[in-house]
LUMLO-169093 format. One line per field, with one value per residue (C-alpha): residue number from 1; residue in three letters; x, y, z. Coordinates in steps of 0.05 Angstrom, whole numbers, plus 5000, padded with zeros to 4 digits. Layout:
REM LUMLO-169093
seq c(NUM  ...) $
type c(ALA  ...) $
xx c(X  ...) $
yy c(Y  ...) $
zz c(Z  ...) $
//
This chain:
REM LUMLO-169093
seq c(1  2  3  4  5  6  7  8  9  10  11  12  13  14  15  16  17  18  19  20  21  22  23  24  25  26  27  28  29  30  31  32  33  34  35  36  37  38  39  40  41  42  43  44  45  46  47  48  49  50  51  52  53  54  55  56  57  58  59  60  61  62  63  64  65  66  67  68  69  70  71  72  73  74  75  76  77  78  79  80  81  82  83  84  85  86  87  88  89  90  91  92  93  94  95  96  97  98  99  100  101  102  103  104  105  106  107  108  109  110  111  112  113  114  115  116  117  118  119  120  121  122  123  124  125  126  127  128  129  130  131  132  133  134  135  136  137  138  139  140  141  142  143  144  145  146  147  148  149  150  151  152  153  154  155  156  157  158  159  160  161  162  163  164  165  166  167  168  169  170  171  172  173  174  175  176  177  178  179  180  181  182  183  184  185  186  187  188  189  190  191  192  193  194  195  196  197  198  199  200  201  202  203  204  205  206  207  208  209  210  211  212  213  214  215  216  217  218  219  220  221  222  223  224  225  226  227  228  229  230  231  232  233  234  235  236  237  238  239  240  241  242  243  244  245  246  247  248  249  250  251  252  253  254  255  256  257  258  259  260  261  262  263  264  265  266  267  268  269  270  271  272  273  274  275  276  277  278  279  280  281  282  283  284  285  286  287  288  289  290  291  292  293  294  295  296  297  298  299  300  301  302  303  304  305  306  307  308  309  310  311  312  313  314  315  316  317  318  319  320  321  322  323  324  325  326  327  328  329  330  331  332  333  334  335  336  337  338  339  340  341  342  343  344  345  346  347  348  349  350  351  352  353  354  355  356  357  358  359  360  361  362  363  364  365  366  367  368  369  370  371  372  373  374  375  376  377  378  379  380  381  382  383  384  385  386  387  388  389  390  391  392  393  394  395  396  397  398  399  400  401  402  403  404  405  406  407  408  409  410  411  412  413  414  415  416  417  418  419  420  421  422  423  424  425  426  427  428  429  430  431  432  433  434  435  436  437  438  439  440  441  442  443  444  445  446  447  448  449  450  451  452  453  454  455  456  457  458  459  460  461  462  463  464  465  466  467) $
type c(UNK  UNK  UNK  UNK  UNK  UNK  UNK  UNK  UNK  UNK  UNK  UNK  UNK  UNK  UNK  UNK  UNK  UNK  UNK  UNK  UNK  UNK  UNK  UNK  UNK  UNK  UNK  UNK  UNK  UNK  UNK  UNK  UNK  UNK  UNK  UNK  UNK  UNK  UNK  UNK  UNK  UNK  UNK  UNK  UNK  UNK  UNK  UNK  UNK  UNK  UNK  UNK  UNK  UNK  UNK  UNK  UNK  UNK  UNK  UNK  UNK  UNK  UNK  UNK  UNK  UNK  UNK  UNK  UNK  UNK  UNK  UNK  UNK  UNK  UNK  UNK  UNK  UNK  UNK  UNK  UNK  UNK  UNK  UNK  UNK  UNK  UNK  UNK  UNK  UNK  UNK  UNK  UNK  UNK  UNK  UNK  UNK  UNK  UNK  UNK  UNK  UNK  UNK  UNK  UNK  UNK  UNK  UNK  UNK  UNK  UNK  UNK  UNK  UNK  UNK  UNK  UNK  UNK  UNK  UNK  UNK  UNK  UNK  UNK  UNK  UNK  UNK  UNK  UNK  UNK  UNK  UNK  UNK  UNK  UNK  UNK  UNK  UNK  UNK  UNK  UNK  UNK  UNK  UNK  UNK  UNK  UNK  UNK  UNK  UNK  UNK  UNK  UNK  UNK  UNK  UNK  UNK  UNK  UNK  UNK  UNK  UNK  UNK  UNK  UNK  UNK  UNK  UNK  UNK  UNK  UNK  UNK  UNK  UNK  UNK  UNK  UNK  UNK  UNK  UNK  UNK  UNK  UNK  UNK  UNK  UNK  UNK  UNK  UNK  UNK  UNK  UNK  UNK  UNK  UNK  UNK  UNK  UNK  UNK  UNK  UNK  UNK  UNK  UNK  UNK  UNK  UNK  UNK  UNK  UNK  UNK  UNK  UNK  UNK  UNK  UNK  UNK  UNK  UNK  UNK  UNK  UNK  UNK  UNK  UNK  UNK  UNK  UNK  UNK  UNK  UNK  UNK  UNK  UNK  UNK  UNK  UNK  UNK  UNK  UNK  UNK  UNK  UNK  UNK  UNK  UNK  UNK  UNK  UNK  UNK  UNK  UNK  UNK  UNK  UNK  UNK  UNK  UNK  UNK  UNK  UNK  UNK  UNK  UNK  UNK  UNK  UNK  UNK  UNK  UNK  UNK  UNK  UNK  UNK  UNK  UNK  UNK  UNK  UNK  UNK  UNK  UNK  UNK  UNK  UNK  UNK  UNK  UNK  UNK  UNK  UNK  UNK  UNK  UNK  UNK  UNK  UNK  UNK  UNK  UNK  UNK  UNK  UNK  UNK  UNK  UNK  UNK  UNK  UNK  UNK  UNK  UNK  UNK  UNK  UNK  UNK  UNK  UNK  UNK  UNK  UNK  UNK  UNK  UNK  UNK  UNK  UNK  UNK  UNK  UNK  UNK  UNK  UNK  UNK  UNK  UNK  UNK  UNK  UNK  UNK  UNK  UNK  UNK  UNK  UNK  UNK  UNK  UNK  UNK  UNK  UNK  UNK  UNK  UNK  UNK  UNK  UNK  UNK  UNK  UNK  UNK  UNK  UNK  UNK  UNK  UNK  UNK  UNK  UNK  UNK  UNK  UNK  UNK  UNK  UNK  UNK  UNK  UNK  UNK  UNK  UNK  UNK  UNK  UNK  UNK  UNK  UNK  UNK  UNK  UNK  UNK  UNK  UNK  UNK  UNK  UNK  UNK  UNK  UNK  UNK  UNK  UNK  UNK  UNK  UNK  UNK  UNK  UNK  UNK  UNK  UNK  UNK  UNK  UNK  UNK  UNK  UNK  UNK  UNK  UNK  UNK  UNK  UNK  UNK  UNK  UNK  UNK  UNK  UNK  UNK  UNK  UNK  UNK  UNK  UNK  UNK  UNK  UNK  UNK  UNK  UNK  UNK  UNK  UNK  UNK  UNK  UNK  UNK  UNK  UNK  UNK  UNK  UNK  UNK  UNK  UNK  UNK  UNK  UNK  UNK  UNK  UNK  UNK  UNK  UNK  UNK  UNK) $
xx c(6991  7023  6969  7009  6961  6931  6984  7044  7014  7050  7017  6979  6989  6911  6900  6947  6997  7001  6996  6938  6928  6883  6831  6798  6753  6684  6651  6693  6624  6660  6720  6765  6808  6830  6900  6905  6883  6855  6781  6736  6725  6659  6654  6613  6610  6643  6597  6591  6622  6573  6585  6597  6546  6537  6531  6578  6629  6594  6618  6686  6698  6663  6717  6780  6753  6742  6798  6847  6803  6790  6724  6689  6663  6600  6581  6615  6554  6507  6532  6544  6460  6406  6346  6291  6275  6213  6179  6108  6078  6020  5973  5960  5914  5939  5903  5887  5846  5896  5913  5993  6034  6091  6146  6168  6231  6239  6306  6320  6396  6416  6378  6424  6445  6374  6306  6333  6340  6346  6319  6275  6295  6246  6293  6296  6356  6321  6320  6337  6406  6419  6384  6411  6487  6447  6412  6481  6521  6465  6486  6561  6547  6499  6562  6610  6571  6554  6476  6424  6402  6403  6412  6352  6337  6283  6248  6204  6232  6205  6226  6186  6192  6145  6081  6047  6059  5987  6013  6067  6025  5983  6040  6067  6004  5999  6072  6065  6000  6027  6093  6037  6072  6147  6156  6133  6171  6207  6223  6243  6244  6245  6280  6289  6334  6351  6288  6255  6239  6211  6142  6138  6157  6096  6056  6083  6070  6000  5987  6020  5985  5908  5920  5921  5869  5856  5900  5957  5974  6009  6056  6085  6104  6177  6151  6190  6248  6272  6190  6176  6190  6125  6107  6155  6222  6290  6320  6381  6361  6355  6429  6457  6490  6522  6540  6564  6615  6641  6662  6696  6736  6747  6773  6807  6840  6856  6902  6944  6957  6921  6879  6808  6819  6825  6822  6785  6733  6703  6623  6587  6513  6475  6419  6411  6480  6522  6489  6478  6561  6587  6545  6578  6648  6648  6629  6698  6739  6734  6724  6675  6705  6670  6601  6564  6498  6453  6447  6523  6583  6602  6679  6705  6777  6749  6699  6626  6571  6536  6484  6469  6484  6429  6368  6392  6393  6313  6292  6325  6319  6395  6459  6467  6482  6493  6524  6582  6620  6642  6613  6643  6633  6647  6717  6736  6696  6742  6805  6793  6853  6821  6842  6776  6722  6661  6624  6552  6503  6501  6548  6604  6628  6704  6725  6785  6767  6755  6798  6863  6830  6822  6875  6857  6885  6818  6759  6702  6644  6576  6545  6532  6584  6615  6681  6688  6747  6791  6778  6797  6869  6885  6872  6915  6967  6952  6971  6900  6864  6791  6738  6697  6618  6609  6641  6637  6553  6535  6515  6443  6426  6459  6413  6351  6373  6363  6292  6281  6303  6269  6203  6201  6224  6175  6232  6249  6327  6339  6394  6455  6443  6428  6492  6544  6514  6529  6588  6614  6580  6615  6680  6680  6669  6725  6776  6753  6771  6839  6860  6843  6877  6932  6931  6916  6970  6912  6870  6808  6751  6777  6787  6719  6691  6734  6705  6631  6650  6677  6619  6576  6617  6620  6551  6543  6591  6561  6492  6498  6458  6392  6383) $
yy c(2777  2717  2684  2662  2617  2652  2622  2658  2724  2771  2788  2860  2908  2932  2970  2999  2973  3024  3011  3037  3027  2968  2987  2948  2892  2908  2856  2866  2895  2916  2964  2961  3029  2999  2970  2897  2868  2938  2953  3021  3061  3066  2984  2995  2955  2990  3018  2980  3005  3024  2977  3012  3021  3006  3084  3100  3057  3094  3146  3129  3119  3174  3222  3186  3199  3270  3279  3255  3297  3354  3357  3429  3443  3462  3397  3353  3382  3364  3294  3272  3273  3249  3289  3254  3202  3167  3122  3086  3047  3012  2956  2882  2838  2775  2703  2684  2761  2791  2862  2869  2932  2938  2987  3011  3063  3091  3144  3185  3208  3255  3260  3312  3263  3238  3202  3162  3094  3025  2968  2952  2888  2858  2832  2837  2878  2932  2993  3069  3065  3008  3033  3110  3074  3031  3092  3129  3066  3070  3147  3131  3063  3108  3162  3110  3081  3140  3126  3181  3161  3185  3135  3113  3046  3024  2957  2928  2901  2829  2762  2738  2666  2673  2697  2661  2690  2718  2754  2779  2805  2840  2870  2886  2919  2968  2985  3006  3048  3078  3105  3137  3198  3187  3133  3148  3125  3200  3206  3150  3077  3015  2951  2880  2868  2823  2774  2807  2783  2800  2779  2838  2886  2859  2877  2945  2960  2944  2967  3037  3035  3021  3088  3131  3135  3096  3133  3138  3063  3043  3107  3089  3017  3039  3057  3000  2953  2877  2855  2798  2806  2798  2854  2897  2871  2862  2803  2799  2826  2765  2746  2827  2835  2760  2781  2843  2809  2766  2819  2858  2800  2781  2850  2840  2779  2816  2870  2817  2769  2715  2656  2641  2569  2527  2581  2573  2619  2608  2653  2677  2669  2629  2671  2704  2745  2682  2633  2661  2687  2623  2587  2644  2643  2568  2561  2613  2544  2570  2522  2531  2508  2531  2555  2585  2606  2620  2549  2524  2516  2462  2453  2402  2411  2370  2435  2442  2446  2507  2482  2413  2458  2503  2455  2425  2494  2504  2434  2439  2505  2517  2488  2437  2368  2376  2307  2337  2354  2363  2408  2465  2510  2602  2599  2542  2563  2629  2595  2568  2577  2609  2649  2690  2701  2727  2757  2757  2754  2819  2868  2863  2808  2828  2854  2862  2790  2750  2790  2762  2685  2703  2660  2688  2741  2781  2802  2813  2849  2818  2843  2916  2931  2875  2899  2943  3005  2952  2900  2944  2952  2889  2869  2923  2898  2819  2850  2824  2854  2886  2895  2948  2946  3006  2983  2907  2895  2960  2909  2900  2980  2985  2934  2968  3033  2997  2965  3034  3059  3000  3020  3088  3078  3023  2984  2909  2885  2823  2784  2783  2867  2866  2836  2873  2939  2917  2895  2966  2998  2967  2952  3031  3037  2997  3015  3097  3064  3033  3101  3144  3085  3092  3175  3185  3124  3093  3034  3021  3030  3104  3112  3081  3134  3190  3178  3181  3250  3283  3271  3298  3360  3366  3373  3421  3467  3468  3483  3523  3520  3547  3606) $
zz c(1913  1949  2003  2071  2121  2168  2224  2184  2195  2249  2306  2291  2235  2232  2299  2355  2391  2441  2520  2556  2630  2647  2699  2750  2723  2718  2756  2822  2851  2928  2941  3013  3016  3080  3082  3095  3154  3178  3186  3183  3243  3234  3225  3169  3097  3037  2985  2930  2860  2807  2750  2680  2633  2567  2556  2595  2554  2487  2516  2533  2453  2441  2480  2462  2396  2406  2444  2390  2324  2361  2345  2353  2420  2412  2360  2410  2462  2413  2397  2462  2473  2446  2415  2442  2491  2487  2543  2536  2587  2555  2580  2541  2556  2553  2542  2613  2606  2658  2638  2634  2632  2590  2587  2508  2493  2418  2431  2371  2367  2316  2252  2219  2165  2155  2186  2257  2231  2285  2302  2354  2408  2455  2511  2601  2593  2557  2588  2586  2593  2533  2490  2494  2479  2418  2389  2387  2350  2303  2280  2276  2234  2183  2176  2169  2111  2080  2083  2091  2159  2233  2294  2334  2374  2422  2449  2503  2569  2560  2553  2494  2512  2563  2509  2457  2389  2395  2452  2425  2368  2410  2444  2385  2350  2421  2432  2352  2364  2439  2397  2349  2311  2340  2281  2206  2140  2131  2208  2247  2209  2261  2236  2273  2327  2386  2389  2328  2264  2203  2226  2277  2231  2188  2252  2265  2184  2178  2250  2231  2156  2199  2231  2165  2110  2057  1997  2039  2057  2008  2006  2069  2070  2083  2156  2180  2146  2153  2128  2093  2021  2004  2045  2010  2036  2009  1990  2030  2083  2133  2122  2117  2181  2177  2108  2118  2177  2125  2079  2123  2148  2081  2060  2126  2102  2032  2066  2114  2052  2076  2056  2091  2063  2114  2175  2241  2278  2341  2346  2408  2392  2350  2321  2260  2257  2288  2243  2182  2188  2201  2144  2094  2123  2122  2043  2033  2068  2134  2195  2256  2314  2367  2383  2450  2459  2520  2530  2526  2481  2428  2405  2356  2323  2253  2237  2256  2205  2216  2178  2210  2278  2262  2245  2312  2358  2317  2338  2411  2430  2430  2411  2485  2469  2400  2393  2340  2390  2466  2513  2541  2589  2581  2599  2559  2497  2496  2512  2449  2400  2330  2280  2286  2343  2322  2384  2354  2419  2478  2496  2550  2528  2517  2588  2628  2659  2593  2540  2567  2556  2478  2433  2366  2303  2289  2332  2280  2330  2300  2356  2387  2439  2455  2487  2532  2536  2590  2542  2487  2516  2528  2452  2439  2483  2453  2387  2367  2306  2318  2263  2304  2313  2284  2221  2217  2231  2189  2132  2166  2170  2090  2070  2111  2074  2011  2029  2045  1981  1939  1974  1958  1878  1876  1858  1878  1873  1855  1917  1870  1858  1933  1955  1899  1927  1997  1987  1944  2008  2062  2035  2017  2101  2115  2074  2107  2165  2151  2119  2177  2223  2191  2188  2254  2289  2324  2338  2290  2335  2346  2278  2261  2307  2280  2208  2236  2280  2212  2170  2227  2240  2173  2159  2224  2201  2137  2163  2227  2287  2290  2306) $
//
C-alpha cells in the first residue's frame, strides 16, 4: 500500500457528504418574531430560547439513528430511558467543622448486555440532565465494543479545587456509603472520570469493601475500576482512552493511505485523555501544534513537546505562558490549520458557531459529546472526517472491562497483553463502524449508533419482555 501525506488526501471519503439544514446557533439565547424595526403590542421582552441540552442532543442521534434502522417500536421506548435515576444529598463536614451538603447522581441506563458500567466525574456542571446523556453514551460505547456491560454514569456537583484532598476523601468515602446497594462489583461498576483519578476509586473500594464482612472483601475488589495497580488495577489503564484515540486514528490513517509521519493535530484539553494522546500520537511522527486548556491556548508551527508541555501544565496549574510558544486566544486556537483536532475536554464544543472555524481532515472525539447535531452538519458539509465518541474514547471502558475481568480470574496482564487486546478490541469497533457506514450511505456517528441499536434489539428480541 502506497502512503500519500496527509495534505494529498481528498477532502472526505469516511462519513457523509450529504446537506442537512443548519439550525440556529445555540448560544443566540433571545428570539424577535417581530419584523424589523416593529415592536410587540404588548411592549413586552421576548422569551428567551431554551438552550439545548446535552440530552437532548443524545437524543437527537439517537432518532436519526432510529429513524434510518427502523428500530422496533417498542425497544426504541425502552432505550430512549433510563432504568434508574439515583439522587443523594449527603452532608460533609469539612475542616473549618462546617457541615456541607452535597448533591451525588449514579443513573443506571440499560443493563441488558450486562452490570451498568461508567465513570464517575466530580465537576459544577454536574447535574441530572448531563449525566442522563453520559449514562446513555456509556451503553452504546459497551455494544459497539462488544463488552458485557450496561451504561451508567454519575458524579458530585463540586469544584474539587476548592477542598483539600482530605476533603475530598471524606466526600468521597460518604457519597460511596450514601449510594450504598445501587453500586456492587456484579451490578453497577464506577470508574474515573472528569476530575477523578485512580486515588478516589481506591476510596470508593475500601469504603464499599468496610461495609461487608470480613470473608467477602476480597471477592469484590472489582466494585470499582481505573485503581491503582496495586490495589488490583490494570496496567494500561491510565493511558486507555488516549490510547484507544490513537488507534482509531491510526486505523483511520490505514484506510485513507496516509502517513502519520510528519502530520499535525491541534487537542482541546490537557488532562489525562489530551495528554496522554498527544504524547502517543507524537512518538508515531506526528506534530502537536496547538494546545487549549481552561487556562488558554499555546500554538507553535515547529511542534510542541507534549511531554515538556505536561510537566509544565503540573507545575503551573495549566498550559498559560508556556514559553514554547505564542498565546492564543478560543477562536484563534480553532482557526488553527491541522490535519487532526482532538477535542479531549467538555462537550459542546463543535457547534454551529465554532464548527465553521475548524481547518482540519479528521475530528477524533476524545471527549464525551463534543459536537453537537448543527455542528455535525457543517462537518458534513466541510467534507471533514469524524471519529465519533462513541467509537473513538471506548478504549478507557475496554480497558475497565478488562480490570474487571483480571479481578475476577485473579489474573494480572502484563501492559504489552493489555494494549494487543485493546487494540484487537477497538479496531474490531471501528472497522463495525466503517462497514455499516458504508451499508447504510451515512455519516459515522449514525452508523456508530446504528451498530450499538442492533446489538441491543438484538438481544431484546432474543429475550422478550417480561411478562
Amino acid at each position: 500500500m502506497t502512503s500519500r501525506s496527509l495534505t494529498e488526501v481528498p477532502s472526505s471519503d469516511i462519513g457523509d457528504n450529504g446537506r442537512n439544514a443548519i439550525s440556529t446557533p445555540e448560544n443566540l439565547v433571545v428570539v424577535d418574531s417581530q419584523p424589523a424595526g416593529k415592536e410587540s403590542s404588548d411592549s413586552q421582552p421576548s422569551a428567551p430560547v431554551k438552550r439545548k441540552s446535552v440530552y437532548d442532543n443524545v437524543m437527537a442521534q439517537f432518532d436519526k439513528a432510529a429513524d434510518l434502522m427502523h428500530l422496533d417500536a417498542n425497544i426504541r421506548k425502552i432505550l430512549a430511558k433510563t432504568e434508574n435515576e439515583i439522587t443523594v444529598n449527603f452532608p460533609v463536614k469539612m475542616h473549618d467543622g462546617k457541615v456541607e451538603m452535597f448533591t451525588g447522581y449514579r443513573i443506571q441506563h440499560n443493563d441488558a448486555l450486562g452490570p451498568f458500567k461508567g465513570g464517575l466525574r466530580y465537576h459544577p456542571s454536574v447535574d441530572r440532565d448531563e449525566v442522563r446523556a453520559l449514562a446513555a453514551w456509556m451503553t452504546w460505547k459497551a455494544a459497539i465494543a462488544e463488552i458485557p456491560f450496561g451504561g451508567a454514569k454519575g458524579g458530585i456537583q463540586i469544584d474539587p479545587a476548592h477542598y483539600s484532598t482530605d476533603e475530598l476523601e471524606r466526600i468521597t468515602r460518604r457519597f460511596t456509603y450514601a449510594l450504598g446497594d445501587n453500586i456492587g462489583p456484579e451490578y453497577d461498576i464506577p470508574a474515573p472520570d472528569v476530575n477523578t483519578n485512580s486515588q478516589i476509586m481506591a476510596w470508593i473500594q475500601d469504603t464499599y469493601l468496610s461495609t461487608m464482612s470480613p470473608h467477602e472483601r476480597h471477592r469484590n475488589i472489582h466494585v470499582v475500576t481505573g485503581k491503582p495497580v496495586v490495589s488490583g488495577g490494570s496496567h494500561g489503564r491510565d493511558k486507555a482512552t488516549g490510547q484507544g484515540i490513537v488507534f482509531t486514528i491510526e486505523q483511520w490513517a490505514k484506510h485513507r493511505e496516509v502517513s502519520l509521519e510528519g502530520a499535525t493535530f491541534i487537542v482541546q484539553g490537557f488532562g489525562n485523555v489530551g495528554s496522554w494522546a498527544s504524547r502517543l500520537l507524537t512518538r508515531l511522527g506526528a506534530k502537536l501544534v496547538a494546545v487549549e486548556d481552561v487556562t488558554g491556548g499555546i500554538r507553535n508551527r515547529d511542534g510542541i513537546d507534549p511531554d515538556d508541555l505536561l510537566k509544565y501544565a503540573q507545575v503551573h496549574g495549566g498550559l498559560r505562558k508556556y514559553p514554547t510558544g505564542e498565546f492564543v486566544d478560543h477562536i484563534m486556537f480553532m482557526q488553527t490549520q491541522a490535519d487532526v483536532f482532538i477535542p479531549a475536554a467538555l462537550g459542546n464544543q463543535i457547534t454551529a458557531e465554532t464548527a465553521p472555524w475548524l481547518k482540519v481532515r479528521l475530528v477524533a472525539e476524545g471527549a464525551n459529546g463534543p459536537t453537537t447535531p448543527e455542528g455535525d452538519a457543517i462537518l458534513q458539509e466541510q467534507g471533514i472526517d469524524l471519529i465519533p465518541d462513541i467509537l473513538c474514547n471506548t478504549g478507557g471502558v475496554i480497558v475497565s472491562y478488562f480490570e474487571w475481568l483480571q479481578n475476577k480470574r485473579k489474573e494480572f496482564w502484563d501492559l504489552e497483553e493489555v494494549d494487543r487486546k485493546l487494540r484487537k478490541k477497538i479496531i474490531s469497533a471501528y472497522n463495525r463502524v466503517h462497514d455499516m457506514a458504508t451499508e447504510k450511505k451515512t455519516d459515522w456517528r449514525t452508523a456508530a449508533y446504528i451498530v450499538a441499536l442492533s446489538r441491543l434489539e438484538m438481544v431484546y428480541k432474543d429475550r422478550g419482555i417480561f411478562p
